[in-house]
PAMI-682828 format. One record per residue: residue in one letter; x, y, z of N, C-alpha, C, O in turn. Coordinates in nm, 4 decimals, decimal comma, always signed. Last residue first. Layout:
<pts>
<pt resn="a" n_u="X" n_v="Y" n_w="Z" ca_u="X" ca_v="Y" ca_w="Z" c_u="X" c_v="Y" c_w="Z" o_u="X" o_v="Y" o_w="Z"/>
...
</pts>
This chain:
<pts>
<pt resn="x" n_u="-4,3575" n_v="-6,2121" n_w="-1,3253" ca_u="-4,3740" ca_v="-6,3624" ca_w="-1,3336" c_u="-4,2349" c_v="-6,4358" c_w="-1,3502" o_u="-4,2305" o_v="-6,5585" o_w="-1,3585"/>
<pt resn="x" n_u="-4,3321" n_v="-5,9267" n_w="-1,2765" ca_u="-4,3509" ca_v="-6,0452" ca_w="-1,1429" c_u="-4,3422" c_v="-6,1997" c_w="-1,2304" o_u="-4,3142" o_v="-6,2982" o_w="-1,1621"/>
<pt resn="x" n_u="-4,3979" n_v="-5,8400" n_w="-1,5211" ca_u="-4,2643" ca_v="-5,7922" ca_w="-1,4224" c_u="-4,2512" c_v="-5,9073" c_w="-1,3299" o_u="-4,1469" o_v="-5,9722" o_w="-1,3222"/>
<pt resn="x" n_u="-4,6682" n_v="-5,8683" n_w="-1,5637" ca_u="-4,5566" ca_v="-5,9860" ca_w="-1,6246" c_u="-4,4223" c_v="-5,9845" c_w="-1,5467" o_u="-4,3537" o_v="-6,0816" o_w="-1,5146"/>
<pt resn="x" n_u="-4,8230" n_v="-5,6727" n_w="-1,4157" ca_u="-4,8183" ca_v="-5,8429" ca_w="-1,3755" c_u="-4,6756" c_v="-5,9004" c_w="-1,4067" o_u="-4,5947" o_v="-5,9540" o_w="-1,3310"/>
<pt resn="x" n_u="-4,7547" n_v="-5,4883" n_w="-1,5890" ca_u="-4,6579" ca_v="-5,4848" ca_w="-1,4461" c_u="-4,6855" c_v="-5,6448" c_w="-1,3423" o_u="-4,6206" o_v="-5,7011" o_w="-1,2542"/>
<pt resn="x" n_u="-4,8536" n_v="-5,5630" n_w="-1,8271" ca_u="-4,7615" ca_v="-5,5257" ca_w="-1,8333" c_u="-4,6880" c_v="-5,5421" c_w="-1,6929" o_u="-4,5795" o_v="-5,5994" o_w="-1,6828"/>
<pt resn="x" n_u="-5,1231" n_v="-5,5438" n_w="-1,7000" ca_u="-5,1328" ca_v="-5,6824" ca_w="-1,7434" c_u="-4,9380" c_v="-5,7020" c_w="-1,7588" o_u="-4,8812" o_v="-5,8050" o_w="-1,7226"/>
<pt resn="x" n_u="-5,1765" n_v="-5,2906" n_w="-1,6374" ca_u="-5,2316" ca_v="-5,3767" ca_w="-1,5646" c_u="-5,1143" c_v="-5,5297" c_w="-1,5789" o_u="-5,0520" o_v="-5,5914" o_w="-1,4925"/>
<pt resn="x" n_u="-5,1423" n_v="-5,1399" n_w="-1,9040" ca_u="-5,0561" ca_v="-5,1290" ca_w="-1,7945" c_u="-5,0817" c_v="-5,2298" c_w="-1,6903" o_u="-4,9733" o_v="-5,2626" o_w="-1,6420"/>
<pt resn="x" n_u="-5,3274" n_v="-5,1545" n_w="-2,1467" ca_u="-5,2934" ca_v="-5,3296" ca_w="-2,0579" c_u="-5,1709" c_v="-5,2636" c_w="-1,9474" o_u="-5,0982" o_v="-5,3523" o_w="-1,9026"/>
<pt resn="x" n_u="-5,5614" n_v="-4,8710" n_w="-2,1176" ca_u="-5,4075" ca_v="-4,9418" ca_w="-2,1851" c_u="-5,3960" c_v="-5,0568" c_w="-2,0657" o_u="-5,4340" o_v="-5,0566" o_w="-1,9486"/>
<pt resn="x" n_u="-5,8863" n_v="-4,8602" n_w="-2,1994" ca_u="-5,7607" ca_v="-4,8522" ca_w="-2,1030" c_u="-5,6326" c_v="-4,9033" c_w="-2,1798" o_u="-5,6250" o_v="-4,9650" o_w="-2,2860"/>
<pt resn="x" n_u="-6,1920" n_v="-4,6595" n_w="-2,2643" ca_u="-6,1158" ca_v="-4,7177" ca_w="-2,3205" c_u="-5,9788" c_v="-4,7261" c_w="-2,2348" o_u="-5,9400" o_v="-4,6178" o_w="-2,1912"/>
<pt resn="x" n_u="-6,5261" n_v="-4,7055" n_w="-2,2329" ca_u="-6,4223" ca_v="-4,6830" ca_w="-2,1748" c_u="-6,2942" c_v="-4,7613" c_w="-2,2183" o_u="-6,2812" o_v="-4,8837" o_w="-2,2147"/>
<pt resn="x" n_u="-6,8446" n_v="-4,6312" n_w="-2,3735" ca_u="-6,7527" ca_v="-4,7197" ca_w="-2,3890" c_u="-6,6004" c_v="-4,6946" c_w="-2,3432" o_u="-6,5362" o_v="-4,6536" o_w="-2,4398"/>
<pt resn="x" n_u="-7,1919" n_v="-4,6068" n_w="-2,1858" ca_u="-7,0673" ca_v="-4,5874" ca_w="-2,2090" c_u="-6,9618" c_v="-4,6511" c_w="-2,2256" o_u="-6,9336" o_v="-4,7328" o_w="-2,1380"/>
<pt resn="x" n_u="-7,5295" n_v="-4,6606" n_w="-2,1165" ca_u="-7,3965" ca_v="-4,7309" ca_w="-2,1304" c_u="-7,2562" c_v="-4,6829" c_w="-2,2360" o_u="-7,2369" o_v="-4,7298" o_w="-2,3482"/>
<pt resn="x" n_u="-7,7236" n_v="-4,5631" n_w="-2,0829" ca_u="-7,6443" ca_v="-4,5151" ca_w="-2,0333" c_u="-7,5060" c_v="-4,6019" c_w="-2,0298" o_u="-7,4097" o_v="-4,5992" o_w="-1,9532"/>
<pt resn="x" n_u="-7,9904" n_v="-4,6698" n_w="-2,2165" ca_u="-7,9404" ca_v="-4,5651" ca_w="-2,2548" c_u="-7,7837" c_v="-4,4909" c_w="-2,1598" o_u="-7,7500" o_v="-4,3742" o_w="-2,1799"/>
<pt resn="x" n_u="-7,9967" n_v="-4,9868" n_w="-2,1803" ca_u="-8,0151" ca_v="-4,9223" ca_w="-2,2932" c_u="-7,9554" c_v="-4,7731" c_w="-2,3287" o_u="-7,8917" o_v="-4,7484" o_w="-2,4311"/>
<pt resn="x" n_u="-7,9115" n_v="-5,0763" n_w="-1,9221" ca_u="-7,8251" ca_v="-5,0399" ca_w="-1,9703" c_u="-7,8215" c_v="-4,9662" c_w="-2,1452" o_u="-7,7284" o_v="-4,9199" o_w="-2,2112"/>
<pt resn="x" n_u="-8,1875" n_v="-5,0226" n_w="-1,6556" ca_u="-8,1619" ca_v="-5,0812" ca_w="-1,8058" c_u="-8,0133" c_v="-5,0307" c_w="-1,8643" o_u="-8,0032" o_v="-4,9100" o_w="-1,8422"/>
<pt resn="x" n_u="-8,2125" n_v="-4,9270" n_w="-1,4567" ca_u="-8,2602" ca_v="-5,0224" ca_w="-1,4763" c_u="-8,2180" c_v="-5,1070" c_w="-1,5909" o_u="-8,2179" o_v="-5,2291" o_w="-1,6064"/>
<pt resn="x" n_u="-7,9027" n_v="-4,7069" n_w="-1,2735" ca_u="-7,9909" ca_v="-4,7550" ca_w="-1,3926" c_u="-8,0105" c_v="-4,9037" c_w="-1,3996" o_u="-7,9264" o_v="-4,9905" o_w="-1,3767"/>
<pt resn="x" n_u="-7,6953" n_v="-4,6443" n_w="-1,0832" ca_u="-7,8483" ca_v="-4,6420" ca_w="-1,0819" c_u="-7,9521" c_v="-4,7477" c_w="-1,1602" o_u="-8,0377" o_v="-4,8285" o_w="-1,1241"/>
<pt resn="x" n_u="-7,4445" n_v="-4,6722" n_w="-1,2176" ca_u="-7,5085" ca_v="-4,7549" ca_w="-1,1481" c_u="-7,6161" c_v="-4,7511" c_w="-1,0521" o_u="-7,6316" o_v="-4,8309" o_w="-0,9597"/>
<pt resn="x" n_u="-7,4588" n_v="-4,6364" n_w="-1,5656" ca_u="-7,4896" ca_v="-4,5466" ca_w="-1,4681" c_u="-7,4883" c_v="-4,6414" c_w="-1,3217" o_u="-7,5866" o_v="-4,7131" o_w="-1,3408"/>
<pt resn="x" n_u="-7,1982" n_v="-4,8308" n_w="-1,7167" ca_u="-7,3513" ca_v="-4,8493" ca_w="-1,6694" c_u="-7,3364" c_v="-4,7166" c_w="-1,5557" o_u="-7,2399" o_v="-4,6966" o_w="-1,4820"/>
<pt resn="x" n_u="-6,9438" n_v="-4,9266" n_w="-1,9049" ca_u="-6,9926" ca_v="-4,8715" ca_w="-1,8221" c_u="-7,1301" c_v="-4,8155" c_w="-1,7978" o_u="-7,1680" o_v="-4,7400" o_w="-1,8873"/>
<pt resn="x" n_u="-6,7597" n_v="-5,1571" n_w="-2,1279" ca_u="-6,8592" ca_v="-5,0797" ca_w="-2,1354" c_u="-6,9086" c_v="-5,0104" c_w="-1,9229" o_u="-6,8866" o_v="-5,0891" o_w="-1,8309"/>
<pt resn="x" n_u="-6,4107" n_v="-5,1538" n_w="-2,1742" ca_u="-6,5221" ca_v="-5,1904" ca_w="-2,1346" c_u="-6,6399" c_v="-5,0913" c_w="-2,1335" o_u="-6,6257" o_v="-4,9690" o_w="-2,1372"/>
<pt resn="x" n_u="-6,0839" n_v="-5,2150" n_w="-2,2758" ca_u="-6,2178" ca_v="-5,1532" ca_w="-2,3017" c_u="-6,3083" c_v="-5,2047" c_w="-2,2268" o_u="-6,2894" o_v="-5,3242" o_w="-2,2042"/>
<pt resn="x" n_u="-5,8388" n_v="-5,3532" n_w="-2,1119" ca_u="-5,8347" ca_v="-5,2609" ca_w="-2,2296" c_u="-5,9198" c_v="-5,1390" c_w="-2,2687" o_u="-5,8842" o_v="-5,0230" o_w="-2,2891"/>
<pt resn="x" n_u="-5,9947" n_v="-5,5507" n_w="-1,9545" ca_u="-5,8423" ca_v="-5,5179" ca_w="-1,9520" c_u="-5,8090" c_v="-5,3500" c_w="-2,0526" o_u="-5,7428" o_v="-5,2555" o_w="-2,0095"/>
<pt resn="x" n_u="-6,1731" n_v="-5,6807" n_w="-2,1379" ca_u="-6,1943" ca_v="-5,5827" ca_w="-2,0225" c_u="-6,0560" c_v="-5,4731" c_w="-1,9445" o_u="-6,0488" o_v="-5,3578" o_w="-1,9018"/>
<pt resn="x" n_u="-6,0290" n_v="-5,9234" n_w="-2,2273" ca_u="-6,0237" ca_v="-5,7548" ca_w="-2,3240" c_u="-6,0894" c_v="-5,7157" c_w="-2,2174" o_u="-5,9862" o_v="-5,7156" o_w="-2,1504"/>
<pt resn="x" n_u="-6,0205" n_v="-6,1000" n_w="-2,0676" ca_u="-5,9586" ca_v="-6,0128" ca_w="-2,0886" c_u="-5,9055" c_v="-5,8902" c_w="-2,1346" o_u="-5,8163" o_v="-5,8081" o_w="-2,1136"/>
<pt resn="x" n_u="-6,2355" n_v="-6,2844" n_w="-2,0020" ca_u="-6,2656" ca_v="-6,1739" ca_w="-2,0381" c_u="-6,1574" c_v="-6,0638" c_w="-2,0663" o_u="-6,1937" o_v="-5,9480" o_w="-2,0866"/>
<pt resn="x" n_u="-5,9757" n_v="-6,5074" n_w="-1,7946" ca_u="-6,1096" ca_v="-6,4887" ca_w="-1,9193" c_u="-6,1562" c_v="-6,3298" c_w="-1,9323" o_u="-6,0967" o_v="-6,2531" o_w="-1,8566"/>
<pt resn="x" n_u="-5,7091" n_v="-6,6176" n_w="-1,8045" ca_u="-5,7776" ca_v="-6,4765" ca_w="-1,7666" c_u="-5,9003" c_v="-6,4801" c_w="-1,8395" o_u="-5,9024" o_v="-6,4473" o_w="-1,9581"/>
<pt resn="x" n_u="-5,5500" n_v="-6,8932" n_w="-1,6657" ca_u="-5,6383" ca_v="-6,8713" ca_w="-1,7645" c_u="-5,7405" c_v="-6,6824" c_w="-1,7295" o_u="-5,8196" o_v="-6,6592" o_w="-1,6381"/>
<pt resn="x" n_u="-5,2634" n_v="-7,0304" n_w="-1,5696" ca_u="-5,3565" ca_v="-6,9377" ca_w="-1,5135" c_u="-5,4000" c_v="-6,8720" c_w="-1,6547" o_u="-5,3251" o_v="-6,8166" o_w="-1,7352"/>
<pt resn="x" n_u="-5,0895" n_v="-7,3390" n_w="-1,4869" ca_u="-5,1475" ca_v="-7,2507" ca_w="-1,6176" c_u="-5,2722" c_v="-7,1477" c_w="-1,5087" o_u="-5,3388" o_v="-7,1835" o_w="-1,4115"/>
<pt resn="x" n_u="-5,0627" n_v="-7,4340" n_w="-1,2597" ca_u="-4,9764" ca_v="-7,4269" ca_w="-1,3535" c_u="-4,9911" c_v="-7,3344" c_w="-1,4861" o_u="-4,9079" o_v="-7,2793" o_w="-1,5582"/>
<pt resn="x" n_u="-5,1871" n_v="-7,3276" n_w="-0,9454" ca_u="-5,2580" ca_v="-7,3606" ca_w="-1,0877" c_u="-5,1049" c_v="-7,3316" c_w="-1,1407" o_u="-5,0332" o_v="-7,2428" o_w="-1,0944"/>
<pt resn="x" n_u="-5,1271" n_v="-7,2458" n_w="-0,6610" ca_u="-5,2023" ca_v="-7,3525" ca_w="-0,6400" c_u="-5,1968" c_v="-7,3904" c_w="-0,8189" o_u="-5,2041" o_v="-7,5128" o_w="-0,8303"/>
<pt resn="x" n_u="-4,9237" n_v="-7,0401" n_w="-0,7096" ca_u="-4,9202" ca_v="-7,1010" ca_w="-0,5960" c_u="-5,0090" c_v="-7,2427" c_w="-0,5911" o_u="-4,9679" o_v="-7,3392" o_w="-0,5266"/>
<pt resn="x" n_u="-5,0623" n_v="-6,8837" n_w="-0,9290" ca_u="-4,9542" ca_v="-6,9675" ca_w="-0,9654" c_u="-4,8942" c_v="-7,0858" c_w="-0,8077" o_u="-4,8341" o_v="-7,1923" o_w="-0,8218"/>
<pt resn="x" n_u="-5,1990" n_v="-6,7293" n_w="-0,7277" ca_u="-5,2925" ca_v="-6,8216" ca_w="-0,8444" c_u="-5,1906" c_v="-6,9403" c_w="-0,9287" o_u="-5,2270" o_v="-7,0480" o_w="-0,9758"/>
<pt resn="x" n_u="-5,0497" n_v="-6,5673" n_w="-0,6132" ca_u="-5,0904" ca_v="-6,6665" ca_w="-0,5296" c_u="-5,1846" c_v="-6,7347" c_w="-0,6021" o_u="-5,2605" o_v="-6,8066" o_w="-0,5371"/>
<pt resn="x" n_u="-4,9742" n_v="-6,4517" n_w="-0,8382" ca_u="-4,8534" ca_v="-6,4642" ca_w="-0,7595" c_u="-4,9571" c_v="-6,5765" c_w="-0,6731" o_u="-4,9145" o_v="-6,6916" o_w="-0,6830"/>
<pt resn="x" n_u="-5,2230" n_v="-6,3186" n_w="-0,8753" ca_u="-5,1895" ca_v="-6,3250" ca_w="-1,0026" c_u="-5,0844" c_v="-6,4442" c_w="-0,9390" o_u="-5,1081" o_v="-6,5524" o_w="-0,9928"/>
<pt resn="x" n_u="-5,2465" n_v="-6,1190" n_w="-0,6771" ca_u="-5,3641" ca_v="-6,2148" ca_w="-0,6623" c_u="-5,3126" c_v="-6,3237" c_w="-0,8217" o_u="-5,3974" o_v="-6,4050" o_w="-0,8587"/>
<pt resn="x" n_u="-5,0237" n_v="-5,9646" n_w="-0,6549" ca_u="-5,0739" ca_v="-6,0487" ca_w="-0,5366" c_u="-5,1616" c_v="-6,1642" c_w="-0,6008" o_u="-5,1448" o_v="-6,2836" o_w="-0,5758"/>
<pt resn="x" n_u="-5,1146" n_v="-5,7961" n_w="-0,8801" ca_u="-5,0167" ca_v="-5,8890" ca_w="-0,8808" c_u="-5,0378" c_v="-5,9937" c_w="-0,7875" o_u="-5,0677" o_v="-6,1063" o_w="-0,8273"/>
<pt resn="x" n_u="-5,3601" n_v="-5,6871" n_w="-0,7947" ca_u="-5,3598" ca_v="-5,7695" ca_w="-0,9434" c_u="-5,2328" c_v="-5,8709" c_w="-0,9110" o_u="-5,2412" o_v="-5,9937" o_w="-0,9139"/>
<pt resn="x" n_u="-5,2849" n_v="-5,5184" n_w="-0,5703" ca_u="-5,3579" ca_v="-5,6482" ca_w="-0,5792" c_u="-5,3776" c_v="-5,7500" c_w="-0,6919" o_u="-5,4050" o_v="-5,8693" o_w="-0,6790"/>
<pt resn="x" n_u="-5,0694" n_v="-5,3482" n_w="-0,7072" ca_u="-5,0077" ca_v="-5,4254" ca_w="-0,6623" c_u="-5,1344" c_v="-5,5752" c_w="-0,5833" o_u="-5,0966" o_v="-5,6882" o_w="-0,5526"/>
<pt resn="x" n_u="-5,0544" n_v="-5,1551" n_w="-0,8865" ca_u="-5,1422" ca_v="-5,2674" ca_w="-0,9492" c_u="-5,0793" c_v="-5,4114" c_w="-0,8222" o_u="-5,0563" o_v="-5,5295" o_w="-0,8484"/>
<pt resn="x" n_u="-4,9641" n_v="-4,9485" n_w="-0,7718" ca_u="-4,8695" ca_v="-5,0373" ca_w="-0,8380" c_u="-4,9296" c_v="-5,1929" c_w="-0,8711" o_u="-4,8735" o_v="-5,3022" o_w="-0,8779"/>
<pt resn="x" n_u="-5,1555" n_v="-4,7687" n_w="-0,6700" ca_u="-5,1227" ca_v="-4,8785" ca_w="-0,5723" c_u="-5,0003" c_v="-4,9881" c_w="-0,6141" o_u="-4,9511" o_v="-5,0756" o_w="-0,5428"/>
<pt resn="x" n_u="-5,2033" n_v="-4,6339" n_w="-0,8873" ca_u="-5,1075" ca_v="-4,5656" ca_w="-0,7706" c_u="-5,0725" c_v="-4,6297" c_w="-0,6891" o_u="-4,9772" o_v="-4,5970" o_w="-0,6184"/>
<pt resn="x" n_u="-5,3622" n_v="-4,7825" n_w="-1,0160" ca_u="-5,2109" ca_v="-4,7954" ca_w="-1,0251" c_u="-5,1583" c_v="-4,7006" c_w="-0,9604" o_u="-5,0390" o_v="-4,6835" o_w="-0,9854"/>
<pt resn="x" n_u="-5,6108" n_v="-4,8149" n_w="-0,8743" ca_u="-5,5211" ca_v="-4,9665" ca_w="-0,8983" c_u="-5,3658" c_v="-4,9172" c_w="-0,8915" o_u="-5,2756" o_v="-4,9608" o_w="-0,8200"/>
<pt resn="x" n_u="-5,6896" n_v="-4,5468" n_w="-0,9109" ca_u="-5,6498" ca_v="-4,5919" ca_w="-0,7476" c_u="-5,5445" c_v="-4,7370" c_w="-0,7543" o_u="-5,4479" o_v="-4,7657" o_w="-0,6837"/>
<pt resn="x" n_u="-5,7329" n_v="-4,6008" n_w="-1,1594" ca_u="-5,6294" ca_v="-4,4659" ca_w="-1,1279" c_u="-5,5969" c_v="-4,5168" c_w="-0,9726" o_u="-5,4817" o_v="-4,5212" o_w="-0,9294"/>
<pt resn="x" n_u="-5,9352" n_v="-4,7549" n_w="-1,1994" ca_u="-5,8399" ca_v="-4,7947" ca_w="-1,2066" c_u="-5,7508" c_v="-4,7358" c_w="-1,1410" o_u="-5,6817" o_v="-4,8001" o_w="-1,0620"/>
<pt resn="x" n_u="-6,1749" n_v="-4,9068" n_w="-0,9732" ca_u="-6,1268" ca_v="-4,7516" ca_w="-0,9814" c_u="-5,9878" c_v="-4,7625" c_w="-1,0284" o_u="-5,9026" o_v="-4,7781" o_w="-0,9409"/>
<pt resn="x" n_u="-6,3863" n_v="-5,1514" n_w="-1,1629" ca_u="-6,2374" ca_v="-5,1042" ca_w="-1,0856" c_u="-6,2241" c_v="-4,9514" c_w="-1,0756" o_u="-6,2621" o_v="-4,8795" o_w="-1,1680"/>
<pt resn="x" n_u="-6,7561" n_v="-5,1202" n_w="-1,0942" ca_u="-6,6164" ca_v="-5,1621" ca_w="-1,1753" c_u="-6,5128" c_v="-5,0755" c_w="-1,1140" o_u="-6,5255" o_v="-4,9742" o_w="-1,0452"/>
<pt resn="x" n_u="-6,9954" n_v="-5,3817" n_w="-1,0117" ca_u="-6,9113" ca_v="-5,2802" ca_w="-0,9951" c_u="-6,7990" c_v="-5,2697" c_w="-1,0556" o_u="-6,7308" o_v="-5,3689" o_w="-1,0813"/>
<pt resn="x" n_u="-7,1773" n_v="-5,5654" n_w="-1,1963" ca_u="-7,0804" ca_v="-5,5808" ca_w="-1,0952" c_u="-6,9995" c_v="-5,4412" c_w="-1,1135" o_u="-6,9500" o_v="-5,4047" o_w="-1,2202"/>
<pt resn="x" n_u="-7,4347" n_v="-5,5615" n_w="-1,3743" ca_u="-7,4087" ca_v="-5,5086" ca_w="-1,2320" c_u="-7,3023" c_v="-5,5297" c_w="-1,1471" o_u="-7,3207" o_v="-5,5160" o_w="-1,0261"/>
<pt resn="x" n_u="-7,4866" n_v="-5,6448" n_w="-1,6195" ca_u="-7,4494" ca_v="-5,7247" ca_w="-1,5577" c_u="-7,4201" c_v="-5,6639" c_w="-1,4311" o_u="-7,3613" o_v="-5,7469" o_w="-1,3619"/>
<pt resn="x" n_u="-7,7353" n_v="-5,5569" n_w="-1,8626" ca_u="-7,6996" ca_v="-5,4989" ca_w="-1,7169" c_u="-7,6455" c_v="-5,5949" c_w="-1,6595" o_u="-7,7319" o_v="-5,6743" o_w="-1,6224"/>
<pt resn="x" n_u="-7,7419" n_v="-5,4955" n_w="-2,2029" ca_u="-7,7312" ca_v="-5,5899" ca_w="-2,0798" c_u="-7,6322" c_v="-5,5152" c_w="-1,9436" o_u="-7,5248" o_v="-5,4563" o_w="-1,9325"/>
<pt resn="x" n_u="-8,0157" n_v="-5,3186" n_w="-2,3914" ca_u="-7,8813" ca_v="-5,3997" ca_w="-2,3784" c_u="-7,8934" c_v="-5,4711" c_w="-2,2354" o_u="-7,9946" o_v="-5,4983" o_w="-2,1708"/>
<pt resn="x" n_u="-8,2923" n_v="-5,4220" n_w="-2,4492" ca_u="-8,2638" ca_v="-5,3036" ca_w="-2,3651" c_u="-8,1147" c_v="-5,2912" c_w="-2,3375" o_u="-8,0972" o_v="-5,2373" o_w="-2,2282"/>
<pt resn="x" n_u="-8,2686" n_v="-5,5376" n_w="-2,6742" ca_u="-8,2921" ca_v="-5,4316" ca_w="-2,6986" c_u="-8,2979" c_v="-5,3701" c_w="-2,5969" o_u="-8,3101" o_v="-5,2486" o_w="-2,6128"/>
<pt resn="x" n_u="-8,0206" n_v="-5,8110" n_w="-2,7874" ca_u="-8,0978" ca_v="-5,7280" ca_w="-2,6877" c_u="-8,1242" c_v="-5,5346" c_w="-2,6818" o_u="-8,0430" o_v="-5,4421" o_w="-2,6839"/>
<pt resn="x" n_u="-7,8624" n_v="-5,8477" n_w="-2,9951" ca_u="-7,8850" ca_v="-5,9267" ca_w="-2,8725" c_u="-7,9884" c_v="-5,9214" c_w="-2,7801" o_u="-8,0327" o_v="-6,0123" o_w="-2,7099"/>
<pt resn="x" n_u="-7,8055" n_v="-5,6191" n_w="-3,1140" ca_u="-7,9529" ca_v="-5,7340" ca_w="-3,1746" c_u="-7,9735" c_v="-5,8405" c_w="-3,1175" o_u="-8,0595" o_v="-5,9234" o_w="-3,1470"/>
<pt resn="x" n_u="-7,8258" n_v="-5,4110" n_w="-2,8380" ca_u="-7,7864" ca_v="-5,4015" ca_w="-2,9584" c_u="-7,8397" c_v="-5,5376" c_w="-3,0473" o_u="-7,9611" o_v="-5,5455" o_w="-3,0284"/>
<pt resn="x" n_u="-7,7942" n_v="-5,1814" n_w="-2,5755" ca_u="-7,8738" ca_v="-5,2122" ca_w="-2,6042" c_u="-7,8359" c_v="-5,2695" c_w="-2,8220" o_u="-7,8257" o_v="-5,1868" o_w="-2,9126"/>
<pt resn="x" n_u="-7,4257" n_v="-5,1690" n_w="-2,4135" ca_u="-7,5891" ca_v="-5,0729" ca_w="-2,4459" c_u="-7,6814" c_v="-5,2031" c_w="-2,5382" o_u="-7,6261" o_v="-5,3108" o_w="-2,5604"/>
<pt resn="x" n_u="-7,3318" n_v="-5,3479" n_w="-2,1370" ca_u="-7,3304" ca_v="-5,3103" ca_w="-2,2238" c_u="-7,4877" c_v="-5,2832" c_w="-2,3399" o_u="-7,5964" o_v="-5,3406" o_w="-2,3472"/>
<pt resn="x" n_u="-7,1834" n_v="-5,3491" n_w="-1,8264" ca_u="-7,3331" ca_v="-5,3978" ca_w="-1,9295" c_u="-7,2510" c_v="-5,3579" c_w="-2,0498" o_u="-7,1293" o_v="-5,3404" o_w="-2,0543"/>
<pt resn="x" n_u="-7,1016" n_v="-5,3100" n_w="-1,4858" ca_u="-7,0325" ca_v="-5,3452" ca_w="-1,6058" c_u="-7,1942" c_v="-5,3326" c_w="-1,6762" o_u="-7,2972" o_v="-5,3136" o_w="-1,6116"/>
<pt resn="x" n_u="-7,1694" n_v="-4,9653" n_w="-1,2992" ca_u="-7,1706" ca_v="-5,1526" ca_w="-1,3374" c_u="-7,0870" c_v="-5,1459" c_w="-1,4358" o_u="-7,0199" o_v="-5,0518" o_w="-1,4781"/>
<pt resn="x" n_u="-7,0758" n_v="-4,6645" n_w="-1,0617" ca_u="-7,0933" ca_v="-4,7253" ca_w="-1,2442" c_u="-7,0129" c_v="-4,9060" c_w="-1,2213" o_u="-6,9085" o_v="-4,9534" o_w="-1,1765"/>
<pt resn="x" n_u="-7,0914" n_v="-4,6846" n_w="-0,8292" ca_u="-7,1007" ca_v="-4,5367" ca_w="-0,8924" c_u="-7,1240" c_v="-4,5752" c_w="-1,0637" o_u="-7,1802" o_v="-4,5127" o_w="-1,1537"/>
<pt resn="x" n_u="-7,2215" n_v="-4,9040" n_w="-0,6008" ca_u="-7,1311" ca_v="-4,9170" ca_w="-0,6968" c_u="-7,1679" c_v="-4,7636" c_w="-0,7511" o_u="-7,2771" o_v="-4,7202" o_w="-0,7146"/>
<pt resn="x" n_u="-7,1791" n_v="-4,8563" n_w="-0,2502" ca_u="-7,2717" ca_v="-4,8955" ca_w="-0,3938" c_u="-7,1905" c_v="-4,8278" c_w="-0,5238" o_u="-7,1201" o_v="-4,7270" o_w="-0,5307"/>
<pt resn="x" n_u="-7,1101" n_v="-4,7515" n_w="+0,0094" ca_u="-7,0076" ca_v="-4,8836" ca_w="-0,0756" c_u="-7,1224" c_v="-4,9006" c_w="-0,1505" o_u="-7,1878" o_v="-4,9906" o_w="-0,0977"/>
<pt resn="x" n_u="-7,1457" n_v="-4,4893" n_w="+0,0948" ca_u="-7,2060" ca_v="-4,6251" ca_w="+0,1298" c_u="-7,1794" c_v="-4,7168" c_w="+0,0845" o_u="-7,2478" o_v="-4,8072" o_w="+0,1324"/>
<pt resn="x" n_u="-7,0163" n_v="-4,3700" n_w="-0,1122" ca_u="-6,9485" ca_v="-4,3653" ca_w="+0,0775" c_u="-7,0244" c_v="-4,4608" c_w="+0,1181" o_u="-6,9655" o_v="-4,5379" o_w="+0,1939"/>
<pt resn="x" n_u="-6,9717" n_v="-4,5393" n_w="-0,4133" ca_u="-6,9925" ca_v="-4,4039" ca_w="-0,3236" c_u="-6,9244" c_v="-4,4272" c_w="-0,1678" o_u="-6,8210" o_v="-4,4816" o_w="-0,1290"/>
<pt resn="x" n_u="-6,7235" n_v="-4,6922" n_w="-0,6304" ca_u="-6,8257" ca_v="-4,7322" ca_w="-0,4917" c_u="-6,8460" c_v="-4,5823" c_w="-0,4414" o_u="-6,7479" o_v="-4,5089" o_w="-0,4291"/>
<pt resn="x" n_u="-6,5165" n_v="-4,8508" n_w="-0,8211" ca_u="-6,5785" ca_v="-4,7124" ca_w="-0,8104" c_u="-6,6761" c_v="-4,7547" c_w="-0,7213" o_u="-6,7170" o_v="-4,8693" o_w="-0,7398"/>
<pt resn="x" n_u="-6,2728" n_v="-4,9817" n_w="-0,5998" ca_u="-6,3565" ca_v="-4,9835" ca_w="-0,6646" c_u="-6,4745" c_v="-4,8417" c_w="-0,7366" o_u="-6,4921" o_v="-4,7408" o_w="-0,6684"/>
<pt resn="x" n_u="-6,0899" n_v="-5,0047" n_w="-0,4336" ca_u="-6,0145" ca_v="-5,0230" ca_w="-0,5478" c_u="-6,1420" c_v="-5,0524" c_w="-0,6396" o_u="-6,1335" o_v="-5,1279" o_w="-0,7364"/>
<pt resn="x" n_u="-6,1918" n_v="-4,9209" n_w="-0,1859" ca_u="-6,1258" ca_v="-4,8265" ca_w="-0,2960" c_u="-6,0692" c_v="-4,8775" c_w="-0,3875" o_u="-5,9852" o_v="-4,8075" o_w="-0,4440"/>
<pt resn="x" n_u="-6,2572" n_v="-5,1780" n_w="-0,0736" ca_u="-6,3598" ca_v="-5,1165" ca_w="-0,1759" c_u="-6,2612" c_v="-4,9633" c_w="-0,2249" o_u="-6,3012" o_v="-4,9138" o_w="-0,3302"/>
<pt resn="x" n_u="-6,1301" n_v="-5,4184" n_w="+0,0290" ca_u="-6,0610" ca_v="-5,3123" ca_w="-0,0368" c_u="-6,1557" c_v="-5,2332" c_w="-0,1262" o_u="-6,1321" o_v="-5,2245" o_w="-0,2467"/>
</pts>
């Protein structure tokens, strides 16, 4: 399902995850995983989030979300770039995501 990703026509990512450069690190941090095309998520009715949310309760009693504030904010990476020092941008979301999960539970 790469439209549910930012990805060009050759499927490479258009913008990573990182975050900019700060006393952790002076070039900040390039974690490179491609990030969600949300606007495509919810025209879809966030309906892989749910799916995948619905068949995690299928096998686990408790379902643990780690990083969850990503959910909300995240930082964004040119996805060219070597370094996340100068192109890392802070993107801000509402938990609509997390809201139309609960509908389902």
């Amino acid at each position: 399902m790469p439209e549910l990703f930012q990805l060009d026509k050759e499927c490479k990512p258009l913008f990573v995850a990182g975050v900019p450069a700060d006393q952790f690190s002076a070039t900040g941090q390039l974690w490179g995983n491609p990030l969600y095309d949300w606007p495509e998520h919810k025209k879809q009715g966030y309906a892989w989030w749910i799916h995948r949310i619905e068949e995690s309760f299928k096998i686990y009693d408790v379902l643990r979300i780690d990083h969850f504030k990503g959910f909300s904010d995240y930082w964004q990476v040119d996805g060219k770039a070597d370094i996340a020092k100068y192109d890392a941008s802070n993107l801000g979301r509402d938990t609509i995501c997390l809201k139309a999960s609960k509908k389902h539970s």
